[in-house]
C-alpha beads as a LAMMPS data file, in Angstrom:
LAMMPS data file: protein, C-alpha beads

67 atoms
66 bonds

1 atom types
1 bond types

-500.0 500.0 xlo xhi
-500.0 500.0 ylo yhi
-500.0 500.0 zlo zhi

Masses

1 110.0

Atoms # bond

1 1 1 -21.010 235.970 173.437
2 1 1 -18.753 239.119 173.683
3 1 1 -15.717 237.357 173.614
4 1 1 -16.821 235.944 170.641
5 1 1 -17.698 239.421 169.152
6 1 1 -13.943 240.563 169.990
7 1 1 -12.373 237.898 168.240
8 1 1 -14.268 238.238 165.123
9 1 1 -13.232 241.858 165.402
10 1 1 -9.922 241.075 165.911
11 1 1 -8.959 238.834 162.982
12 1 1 -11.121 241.400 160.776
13 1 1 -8.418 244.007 161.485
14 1 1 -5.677 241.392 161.473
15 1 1 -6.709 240.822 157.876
16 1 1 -7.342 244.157 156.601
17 1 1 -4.042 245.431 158.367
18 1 1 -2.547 242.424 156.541
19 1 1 -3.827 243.347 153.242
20 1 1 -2.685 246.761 153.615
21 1 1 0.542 245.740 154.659
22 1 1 0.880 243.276 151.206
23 1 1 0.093 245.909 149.139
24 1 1 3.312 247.901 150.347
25 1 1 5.605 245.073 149.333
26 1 1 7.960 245.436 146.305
27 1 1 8.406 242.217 144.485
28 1 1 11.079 242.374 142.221
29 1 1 10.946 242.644 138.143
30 1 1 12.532 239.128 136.411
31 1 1 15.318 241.664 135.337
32 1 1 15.956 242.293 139.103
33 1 1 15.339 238.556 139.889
34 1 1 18.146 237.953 137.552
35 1 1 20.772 240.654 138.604
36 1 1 20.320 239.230 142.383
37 1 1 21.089 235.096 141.060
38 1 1 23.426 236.172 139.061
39 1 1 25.515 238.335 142.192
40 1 1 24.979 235.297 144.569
41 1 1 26.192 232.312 142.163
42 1 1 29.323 234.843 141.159
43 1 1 29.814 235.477 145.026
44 1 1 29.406 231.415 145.927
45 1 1 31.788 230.483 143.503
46 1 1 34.609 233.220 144.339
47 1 1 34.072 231.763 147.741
48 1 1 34.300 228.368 147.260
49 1 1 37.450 228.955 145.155
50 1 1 38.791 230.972 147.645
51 1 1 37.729 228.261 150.709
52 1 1 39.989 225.414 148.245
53 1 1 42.805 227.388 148.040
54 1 1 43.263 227.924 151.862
55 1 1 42.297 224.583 152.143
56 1 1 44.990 223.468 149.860
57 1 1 47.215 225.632 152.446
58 1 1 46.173 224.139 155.441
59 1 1 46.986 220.949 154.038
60 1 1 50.362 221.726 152.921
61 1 1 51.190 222.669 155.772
62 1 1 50.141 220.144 157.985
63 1 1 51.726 217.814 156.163
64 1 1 54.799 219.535 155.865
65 1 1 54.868 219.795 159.649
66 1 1 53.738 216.040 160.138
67 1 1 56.786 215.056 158.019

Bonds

1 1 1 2
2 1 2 3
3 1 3 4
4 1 4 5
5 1 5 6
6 1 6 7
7 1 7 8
8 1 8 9
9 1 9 10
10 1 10 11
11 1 11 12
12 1 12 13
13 1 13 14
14 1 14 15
15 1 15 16
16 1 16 17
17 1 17 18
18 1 18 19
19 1 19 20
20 1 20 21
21 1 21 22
22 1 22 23
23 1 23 24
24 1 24 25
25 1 25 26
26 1 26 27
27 1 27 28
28 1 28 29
29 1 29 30
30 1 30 31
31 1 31 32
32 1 32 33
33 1 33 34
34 1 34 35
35 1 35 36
36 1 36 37
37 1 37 38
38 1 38 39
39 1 39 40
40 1 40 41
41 1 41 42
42 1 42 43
43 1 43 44
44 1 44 45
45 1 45 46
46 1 46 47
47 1 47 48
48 1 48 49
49 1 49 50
50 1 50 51
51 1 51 52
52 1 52 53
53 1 53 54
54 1 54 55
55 1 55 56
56 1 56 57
57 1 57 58
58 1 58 59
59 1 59 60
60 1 60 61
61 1 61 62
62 1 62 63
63 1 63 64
64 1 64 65
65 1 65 66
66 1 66 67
């Protein structure tokens, strides 16, 4: 029956330590939400442009050297 005290116990303080720990977190504003999207689709495309070009490269010069 103690055991069974102690775990009661224990996921009380697991779930006020939780709560406390939830009400430190920053969510972001939409504003903020925006800003971020915006930053990662600019930095996926400059990637992917980048990732064709040396891919366009690479493929030159294989050929060039198959030839």
């Amino acid at each position: 029956m103690n055991n069974l005290k102690d775990y009661i116990e224990q996921g009380t303080s697991f779930v006020q330590e939780s709560w406390a720990e939830l009400s430190k977190v920053h969510f972001p504003s939409p504003k903020e939400t925006t800003q971020a999207t915006v930053v990662v689709v600019g930095l996926t495309l400059v990637m992917s442009v980048w990732l064709w070009m040396v891919d366009l490269g690479a493929t030159w010069l294989v050929r060039s050297l198959i030839r």
